[in-house]
C-alpha positions in Angstrom: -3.1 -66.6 51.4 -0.3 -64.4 51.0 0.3 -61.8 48.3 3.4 -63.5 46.9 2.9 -67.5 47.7 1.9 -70.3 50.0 0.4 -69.2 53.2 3.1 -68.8 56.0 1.3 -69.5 59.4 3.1 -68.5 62.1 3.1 -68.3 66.0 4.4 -66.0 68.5 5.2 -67.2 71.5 5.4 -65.3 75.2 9.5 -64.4 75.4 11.9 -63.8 78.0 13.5 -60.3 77.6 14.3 -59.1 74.7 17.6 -57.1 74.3 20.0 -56.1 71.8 20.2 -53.6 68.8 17.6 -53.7 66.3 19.2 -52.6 63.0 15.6 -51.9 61.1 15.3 -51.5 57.2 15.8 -48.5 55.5 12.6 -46.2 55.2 9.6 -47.3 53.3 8.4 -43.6 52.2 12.1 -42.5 51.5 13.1 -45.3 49.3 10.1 -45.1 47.0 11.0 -41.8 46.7 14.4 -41.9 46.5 13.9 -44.1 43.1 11.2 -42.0 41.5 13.1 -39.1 41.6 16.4 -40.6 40.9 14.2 -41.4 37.7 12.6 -38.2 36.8 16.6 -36.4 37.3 19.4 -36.2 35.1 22.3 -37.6 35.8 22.9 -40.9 37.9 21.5 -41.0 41.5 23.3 -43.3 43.9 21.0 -45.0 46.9 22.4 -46.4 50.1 20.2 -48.1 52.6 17.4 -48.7 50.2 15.1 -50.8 51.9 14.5 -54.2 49.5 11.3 -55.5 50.7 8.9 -56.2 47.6 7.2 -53.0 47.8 9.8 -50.9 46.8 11.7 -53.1 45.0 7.9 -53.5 42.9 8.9 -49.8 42.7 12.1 -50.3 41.4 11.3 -52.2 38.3 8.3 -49.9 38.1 10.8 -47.1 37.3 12.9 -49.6 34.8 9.2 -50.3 33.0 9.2 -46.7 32.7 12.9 -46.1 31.1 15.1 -45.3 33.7 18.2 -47.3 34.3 18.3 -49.2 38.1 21.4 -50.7 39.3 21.7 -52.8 42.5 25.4 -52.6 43.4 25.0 -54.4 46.3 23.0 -55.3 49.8 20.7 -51.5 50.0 23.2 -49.7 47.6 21.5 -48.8 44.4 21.7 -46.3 41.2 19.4 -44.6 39.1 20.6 -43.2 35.2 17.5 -41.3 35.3 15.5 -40.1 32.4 14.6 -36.2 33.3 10.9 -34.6 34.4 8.8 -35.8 31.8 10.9 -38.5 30.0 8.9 -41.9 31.1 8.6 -44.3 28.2 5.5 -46.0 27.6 5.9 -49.3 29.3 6.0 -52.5 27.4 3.6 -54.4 30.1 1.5 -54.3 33.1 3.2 -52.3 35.8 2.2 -55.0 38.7 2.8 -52.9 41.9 2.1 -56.2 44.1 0.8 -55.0 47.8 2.1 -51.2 47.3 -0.8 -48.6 47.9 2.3 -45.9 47.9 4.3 -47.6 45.3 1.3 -47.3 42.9 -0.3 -44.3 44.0 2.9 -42.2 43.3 3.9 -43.7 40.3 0.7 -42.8 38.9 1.1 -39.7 40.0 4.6 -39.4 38.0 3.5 -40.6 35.0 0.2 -39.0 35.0 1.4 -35.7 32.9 3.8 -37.6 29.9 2.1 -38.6 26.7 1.9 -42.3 27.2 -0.4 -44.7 28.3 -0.1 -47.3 31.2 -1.8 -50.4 32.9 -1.5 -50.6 36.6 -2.0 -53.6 38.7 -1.3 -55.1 41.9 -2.2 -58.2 44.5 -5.4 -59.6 45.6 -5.5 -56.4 48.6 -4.1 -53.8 46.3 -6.8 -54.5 43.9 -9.7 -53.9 46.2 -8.4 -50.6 46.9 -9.9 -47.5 45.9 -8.1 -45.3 43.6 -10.6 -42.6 42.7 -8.7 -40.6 45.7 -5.6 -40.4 43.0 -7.2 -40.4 39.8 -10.3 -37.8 40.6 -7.0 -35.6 40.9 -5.0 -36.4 38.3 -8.1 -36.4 36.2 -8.1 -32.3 37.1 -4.2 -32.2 35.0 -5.5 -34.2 31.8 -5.1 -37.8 32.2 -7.4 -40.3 31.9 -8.2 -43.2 34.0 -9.9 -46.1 33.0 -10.6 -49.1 35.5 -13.4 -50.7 37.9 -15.7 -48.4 39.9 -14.2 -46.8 42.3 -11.0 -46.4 39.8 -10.0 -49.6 41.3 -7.1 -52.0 39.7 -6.8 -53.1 37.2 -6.6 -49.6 36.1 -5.4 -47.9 32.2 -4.4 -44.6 32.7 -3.8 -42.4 29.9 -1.4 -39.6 30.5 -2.7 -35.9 29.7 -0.5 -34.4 26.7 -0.7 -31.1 27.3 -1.3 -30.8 30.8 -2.9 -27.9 32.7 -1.7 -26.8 36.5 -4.2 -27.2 39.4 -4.8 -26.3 42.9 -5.9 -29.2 44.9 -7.2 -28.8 48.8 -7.1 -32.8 50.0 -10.4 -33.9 51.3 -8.8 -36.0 53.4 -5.1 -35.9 55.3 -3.2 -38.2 52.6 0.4 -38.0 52.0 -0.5 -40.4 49.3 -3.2 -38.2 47.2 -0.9 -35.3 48.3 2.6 -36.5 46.7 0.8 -38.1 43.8 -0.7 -34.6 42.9 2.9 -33.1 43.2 4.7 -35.6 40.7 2.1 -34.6 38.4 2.8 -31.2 38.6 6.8 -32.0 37.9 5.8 -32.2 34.4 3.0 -29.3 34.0 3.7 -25.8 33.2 3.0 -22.9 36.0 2.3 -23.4 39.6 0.7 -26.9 40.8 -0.9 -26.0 44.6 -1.7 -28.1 47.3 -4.0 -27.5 50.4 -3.9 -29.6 53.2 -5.9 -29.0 56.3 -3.7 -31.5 58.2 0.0 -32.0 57.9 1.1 -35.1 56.7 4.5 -36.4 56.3 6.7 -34.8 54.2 9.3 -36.3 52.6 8.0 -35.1 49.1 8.3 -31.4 49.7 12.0 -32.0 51.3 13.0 -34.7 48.7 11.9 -32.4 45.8 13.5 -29.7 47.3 16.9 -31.6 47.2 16.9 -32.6 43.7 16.4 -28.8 42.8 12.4 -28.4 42.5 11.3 -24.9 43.3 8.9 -25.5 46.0 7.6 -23.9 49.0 5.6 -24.3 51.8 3.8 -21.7 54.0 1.6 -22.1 56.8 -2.1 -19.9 56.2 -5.4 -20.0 57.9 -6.3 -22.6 55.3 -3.7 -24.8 56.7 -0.5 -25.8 54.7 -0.2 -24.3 51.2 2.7 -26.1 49.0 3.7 -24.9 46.1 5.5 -26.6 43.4 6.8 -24.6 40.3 6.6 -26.8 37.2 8.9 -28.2 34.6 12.3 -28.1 36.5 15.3 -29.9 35.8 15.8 -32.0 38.5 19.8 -33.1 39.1 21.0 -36.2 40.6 22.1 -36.9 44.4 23.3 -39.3 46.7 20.9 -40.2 49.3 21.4 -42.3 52.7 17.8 -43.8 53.6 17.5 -43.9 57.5 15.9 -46.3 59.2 12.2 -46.7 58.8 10.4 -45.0 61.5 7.5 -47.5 61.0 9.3 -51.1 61.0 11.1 -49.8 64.0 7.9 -49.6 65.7 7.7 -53.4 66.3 10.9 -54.3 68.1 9.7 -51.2 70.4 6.3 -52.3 71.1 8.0 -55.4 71.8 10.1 -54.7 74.3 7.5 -52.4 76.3 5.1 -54.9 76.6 8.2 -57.9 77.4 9.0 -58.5 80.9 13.0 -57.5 81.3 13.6 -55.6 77.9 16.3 -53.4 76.5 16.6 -52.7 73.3 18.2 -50.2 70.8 17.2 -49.3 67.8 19.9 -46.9 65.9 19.6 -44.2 63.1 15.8 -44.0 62.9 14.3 -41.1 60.8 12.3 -38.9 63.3 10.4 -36.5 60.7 7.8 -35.1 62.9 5.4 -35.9 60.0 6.3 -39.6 61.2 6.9 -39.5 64.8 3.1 -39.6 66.3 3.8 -43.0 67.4 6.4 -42.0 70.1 5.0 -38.8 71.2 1.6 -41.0 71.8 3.8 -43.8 73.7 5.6 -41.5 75.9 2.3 -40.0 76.4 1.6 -43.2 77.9 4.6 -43.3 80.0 6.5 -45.5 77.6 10.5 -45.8 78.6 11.4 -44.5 75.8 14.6 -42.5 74.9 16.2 -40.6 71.9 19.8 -41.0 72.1 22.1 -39.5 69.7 20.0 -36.5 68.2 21.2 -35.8 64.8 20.4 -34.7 61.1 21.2 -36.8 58.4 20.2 -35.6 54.9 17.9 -32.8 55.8 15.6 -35.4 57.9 15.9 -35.6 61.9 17.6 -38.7 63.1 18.3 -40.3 66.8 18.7 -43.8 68.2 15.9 -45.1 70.1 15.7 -47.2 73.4 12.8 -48.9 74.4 13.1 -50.8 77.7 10.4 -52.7 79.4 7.1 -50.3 81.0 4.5 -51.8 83.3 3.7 -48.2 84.3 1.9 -47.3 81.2 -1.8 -46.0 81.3 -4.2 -45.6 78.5 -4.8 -42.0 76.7 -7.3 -40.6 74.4 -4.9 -40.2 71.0 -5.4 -36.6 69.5 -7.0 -37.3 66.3 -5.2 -34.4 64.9 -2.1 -36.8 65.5 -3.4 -39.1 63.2 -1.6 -38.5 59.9 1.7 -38.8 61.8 1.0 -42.6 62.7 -1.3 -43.6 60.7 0.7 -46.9 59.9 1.2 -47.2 63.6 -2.2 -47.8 64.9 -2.5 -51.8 64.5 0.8 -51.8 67.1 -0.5 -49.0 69.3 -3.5 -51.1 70.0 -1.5 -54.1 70.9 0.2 -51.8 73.3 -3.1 -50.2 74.7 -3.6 -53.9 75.9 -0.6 -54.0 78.3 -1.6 -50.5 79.6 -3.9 -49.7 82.9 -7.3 -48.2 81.2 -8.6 -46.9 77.8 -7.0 -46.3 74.8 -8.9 -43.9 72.6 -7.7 -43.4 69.0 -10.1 -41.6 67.5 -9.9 -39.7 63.5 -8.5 -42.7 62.0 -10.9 -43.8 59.2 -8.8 -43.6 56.8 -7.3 -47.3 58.4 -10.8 -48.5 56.7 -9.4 -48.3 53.4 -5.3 -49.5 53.8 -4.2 -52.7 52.9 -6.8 -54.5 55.0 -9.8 -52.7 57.2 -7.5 -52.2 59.6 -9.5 -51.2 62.7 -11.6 -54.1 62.3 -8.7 -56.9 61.7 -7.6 -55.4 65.0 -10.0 -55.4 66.7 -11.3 -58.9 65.5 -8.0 -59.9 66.2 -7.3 -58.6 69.6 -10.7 -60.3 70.7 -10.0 -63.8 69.4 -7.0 -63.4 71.8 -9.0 -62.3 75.0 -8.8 -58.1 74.5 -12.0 -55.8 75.1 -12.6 -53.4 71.9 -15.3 -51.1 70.7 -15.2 -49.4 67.4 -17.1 -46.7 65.3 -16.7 -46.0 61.7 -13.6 -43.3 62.5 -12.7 -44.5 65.6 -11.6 -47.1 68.2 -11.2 -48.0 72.0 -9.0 -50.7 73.9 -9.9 -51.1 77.6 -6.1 -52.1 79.0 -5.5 -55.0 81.2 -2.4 -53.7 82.4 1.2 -55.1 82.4 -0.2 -58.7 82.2 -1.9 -57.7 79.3 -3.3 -60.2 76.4 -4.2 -63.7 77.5 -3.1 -64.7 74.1 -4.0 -68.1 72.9 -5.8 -66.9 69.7 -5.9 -66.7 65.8 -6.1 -63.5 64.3 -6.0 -63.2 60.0 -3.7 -61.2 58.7 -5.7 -60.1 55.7 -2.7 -60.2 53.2 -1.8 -56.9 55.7 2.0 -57.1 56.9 1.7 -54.7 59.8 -1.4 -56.7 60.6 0.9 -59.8 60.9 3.9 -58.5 62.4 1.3 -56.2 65.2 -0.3 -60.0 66.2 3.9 -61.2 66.5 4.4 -58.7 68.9 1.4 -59.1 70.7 2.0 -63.1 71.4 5.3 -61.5 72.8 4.3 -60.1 75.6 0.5 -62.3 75.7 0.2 -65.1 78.5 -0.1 -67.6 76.1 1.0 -67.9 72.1 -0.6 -65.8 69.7 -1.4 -67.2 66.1 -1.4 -65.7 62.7 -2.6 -67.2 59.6 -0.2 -66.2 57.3 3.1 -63.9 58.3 4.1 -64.0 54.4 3.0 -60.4 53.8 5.6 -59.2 56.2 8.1 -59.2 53.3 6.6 -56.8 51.5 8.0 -54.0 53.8 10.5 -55.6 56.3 11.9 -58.8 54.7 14.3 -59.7 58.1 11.5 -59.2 60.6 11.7 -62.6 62.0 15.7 -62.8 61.6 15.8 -59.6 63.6 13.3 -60.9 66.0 14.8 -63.9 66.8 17.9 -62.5 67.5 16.3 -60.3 69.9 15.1 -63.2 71.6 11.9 -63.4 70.4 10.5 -66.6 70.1 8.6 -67.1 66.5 7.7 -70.0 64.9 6.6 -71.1 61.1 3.5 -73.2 61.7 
């Protein structure tokens, strides 16, 4: 069922062309951000474009559990009377971060070096998540973590009270683990360090950096070494979210993959930490063009069109593209059915432990609805049918995943026959006017 109610089955059915402009949420990343650090400032930070699905606004009162003052103004425009590195107040109740893996995972990390103690919760799919990733680190400052194995929620975690700096190299590519370990070091004394093989996206370093943190960044045969000087005062700002790189990923699939389609999709954030998905679609021989080249706030910024492609042929993914898409997979593989050949996407086990097993809800998925799929542990193959693509006619579960549900919506766009979903209500939890925006498009959606 979904994470926040009743069940919201839903069915996509096979559209004429879409066309139109496609004015996405703000991003995800940058709005969780944008609040914690508005929190840990002095002064009042004052947010436009927040995006207000129930991730970040579980975020939001998250930061108000925690002390800080949060305004909404009005629809996206938001402000923050934060409480300064190292001046959370221990929270009266469970912090319940619903279906937010980031939302929880940074917070965590925030608090993790003041003096108090927290409980940390979340949804049915939030609490089968492993947490060890965060807490084995934050363990290394001084707090204390206290849950079900695997540091799974429900989880206590004590904050250390005289934390000590560490250098952490990242197992795995996470800009998760990676952020988390750097909000912990806000609050330590010396020089926090963080190794990471891969580069993942990095709105941390540059958001940090524009609050006043002393941070750098330098590229070494170890691979990217950031380091965060501890204890600054960090001083308000006025921030713009663009749009979210990753919602703006569905109205594109869905136009390539629909017969006749046009569509624009202004001011979306094009951090190469984020931009995978495009490079790998143009790759493909996507029609896909950034109009308007721009920067906005420090982050890279363009319009996108995205018209209709039969032309596009499967590729093997570099794996080392990976942390630059990660989200982006579920829709890549509805793609890779409408392309001539294979689509190999391989370095992606990390998809194993998101909201939902991703690669195997796919794949499952895509089956039920007439695709060919193989899969290993890290890896996984679509054999295209071309610009005909998905017979359709199938229920996939969403898994209380949103970009499950919306990547099944898109697919029954451009699918011979409807595609079914057995509960869309996730979706709100990171792009509450998916279906409005859809449907406007032309898209044909329907609440079952």
């Amino acid at each position: 069922m979904s994470s926040h109610g009743t069940p919201i089955p839903m069915t996509s059915h096979p559209a004429g062309p879409l066309s139109g402009t496609a004015e996405v949420p703000g991003d995800k990343s940058i709005s969780h951000r944008s609040l914690i650090l508005g929190a840990l400032s002095v002064g009042e930070t004052r947010i436009t474009g927040l995006l207000e699905g129930d991730d970040v606004l579980d975020t939001a009162r998250a930061m108000s559990a925690l002390g800080a003052d949060i305004t909404q103004h009005g629809p996206g425009a938001w402000s923050v009377h934060g409480v300064g590195v190292g001046g959370f107040a221990e929270p009266d109740d469970v912090i319940d971060h619903g279906n937010s893996g980031t939302g929880v995972r940074l917070v965590m990390g925030a608090m993790a070096t003041c003096p108090i103690t927290a409980t940390f919760t979340g949804d049915a799919s939030l609490r089968s998540r492993p947490m060890a990733r965060i807490t084995d680190p934050l363990a290394l400052f001084g707090a204390q973590a206290v849950g079900r194995a695997q540091g799974r929620l429900p989880l206590t975690l004590v904050g250390a009270r005289t934390p000590v700096a560490v250098r952490y190299v990242l197992p795995v590519p996470s800009a998760q683990v990676k952020s988390a370990v750097l909000l912990a070091g806000l609050n330590t004394p010396g020089r926090t360090v963080v190794v990471e093989a891969e580069a993942t996206r990095d709105h941390t370093e540059r958001m940090l950096a524009g609050f006043g943190a002393e941070i750098t960044t330098e590229e070494t045969d170890e691979g990217r070494v950031i380091t965060l000087t501890g204890q600054p005062e960090l001083v308000a700002q006025e921030i713009d979210v663009p749009r979210d790189p990753s919602s703006a990923a569905f109205p594109v699939c869905a136009a390539l993959i629909t017969e006749g389609s046009d569509v624009l999709v202004p001011n979306i954030g094009l951090n190469p930490t984020r931009a995978g998905l495009y490079e790998t679609l143009r790759d493909m021989g996507a029609d896909l063009v950034y109009e308007n080249l721009r920067e906005v706030g420090g982050e890279p910024v363009a319009d996108l069109r995205a018209r209709y492609s039969p032309d596009m042929k499967g590729i093997e993914v570099p794996a080392a593209r990976a942390a630059s898409m990660i989200d982006e997979y579920p829709v890549l593989s509805v793609v890779a059915c409408f392309a001539e050949g294979k689509t190999y996407m391989p370095g992606v086990k990390e998809l194993r432990v998101k909201e939902s097993d991703r690669i195997d809800a796919m794949a499952v998925g895509l089956r039920a609805n007439g695709a060919t799929v193989d899969e290993t542990e890290d890896s996984f193959t679509v054999h295209g049918m071309g610009p005909k693509g998905l017979p359709g006619g199938g229920t996939a579960a969403a898994r209380l995943d949103h970009r499950i549900a919306m990547s099944f919506m898109v697919a029954g766009m451009g699918a011979q026959a409807p595609v079914h979903v057995d509960d869309a209500g996730p979706i709100t939890t990171s792009f509450p006017i998916f279906e409005p925006l859809m449907d406007r498009l032309g898209a044909r959606l329907e609440r079952t």
